[in-house]
C-alpha positions, 0 to 999 in steps of 0.5 A, spaced: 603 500 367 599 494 368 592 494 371 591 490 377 583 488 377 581 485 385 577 481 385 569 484 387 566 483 393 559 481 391 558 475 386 556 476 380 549 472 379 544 475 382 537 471 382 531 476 383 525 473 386 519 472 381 512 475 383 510 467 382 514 465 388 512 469 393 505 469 393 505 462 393 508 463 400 504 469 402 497 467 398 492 473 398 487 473 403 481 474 399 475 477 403 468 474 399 462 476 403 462 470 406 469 472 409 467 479 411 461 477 415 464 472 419 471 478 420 466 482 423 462 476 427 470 476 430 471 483 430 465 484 435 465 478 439 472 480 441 472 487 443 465 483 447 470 480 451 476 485 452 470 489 455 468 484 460 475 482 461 477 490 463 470 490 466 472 484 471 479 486 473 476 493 474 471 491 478 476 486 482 481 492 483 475 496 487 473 490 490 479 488 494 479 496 494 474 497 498 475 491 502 483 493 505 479 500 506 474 497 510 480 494 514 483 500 515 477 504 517 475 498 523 483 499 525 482 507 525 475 506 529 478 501 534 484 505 536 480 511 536 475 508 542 482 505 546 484 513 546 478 515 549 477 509 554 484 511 556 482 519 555 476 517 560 481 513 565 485 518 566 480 523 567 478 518 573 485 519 576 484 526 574 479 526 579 482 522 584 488 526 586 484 533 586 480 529 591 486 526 596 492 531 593 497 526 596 496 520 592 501 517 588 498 512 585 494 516 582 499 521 579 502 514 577 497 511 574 496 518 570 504 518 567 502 510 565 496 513 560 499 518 558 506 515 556 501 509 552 498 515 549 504 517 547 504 524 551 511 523 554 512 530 557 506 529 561 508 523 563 514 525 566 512 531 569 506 526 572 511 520 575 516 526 577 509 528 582 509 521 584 516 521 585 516 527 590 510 524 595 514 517 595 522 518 592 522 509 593 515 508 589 519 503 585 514 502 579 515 510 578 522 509 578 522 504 572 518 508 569 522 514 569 528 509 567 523 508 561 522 515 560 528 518 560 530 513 554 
């Protein structure tokens, strides 16, 4: 029986790299004095700069903080003294239909502050009084309509 020699899957030349070679293409850095001091000089004025760099972004990020805090702050003051303008508007109509009991515009007046104040049963149970002393008070009738939605 004969041996059948297949043939291999590598070559047969194998080159090697000779030392000479690669450092011609990699030189050494060689750190004299000189060299070292002037690393350091960069090593010192980069982290410098990475500092102030950290510095300016954190001291923008609370800046625009701040400023969209302050927005918020005027918006939440300016809602609040609308609701106590209108706390104090029904307050008045409060008054006006203790006084003269059959007074629709009062208790109409009343529903329409409060539905904007967002207390819509109040609202209802107020247009529902207007709507008693006149049933034909077309504002109360729309409102109702809105109400009911």
């Amino acid at each position: 029986m004969k041996k059948i020699h297949l043939p291999s899957q590598f070559p047969n030349i194998y080159r090697t790299i000779t030392e000479s070679r690669v450092f011609k293409k990699f030189p050494k850095i060689k750190i004299s004095p000189s060299n070292h001091a002037k690393l350091k000089k960069i090593w010192f004025y980069s982290k410098i700069a990475t500092t102030l760099i950290v510095v300016v972004v954190l001291i923008s990020g609370i800046a625009i903080f701040s400023f969209k805090a302050y927005q918020y702050y005027e918006k939440v003051q300016k809602v609040t003294i609308q609701r106590q303008q209108m706390q104090s508007k029904i307050n008045f109509w409060q008054s006006i239909a203790d006084k003269y009991e059959g007074y629709k515009d009062a208790y109409f007046q009343m529903a329409v502050l409060d539905y904007q104040l967002g207390n819509i049963s109040k609202a209802k149970a107020e247009n529902k009084k207007a709507l008693t002393l006149d049933p034909n008070f077309v504002d109360a009738i729309k409102l109702e309509a809105i109400l009911n939605k």
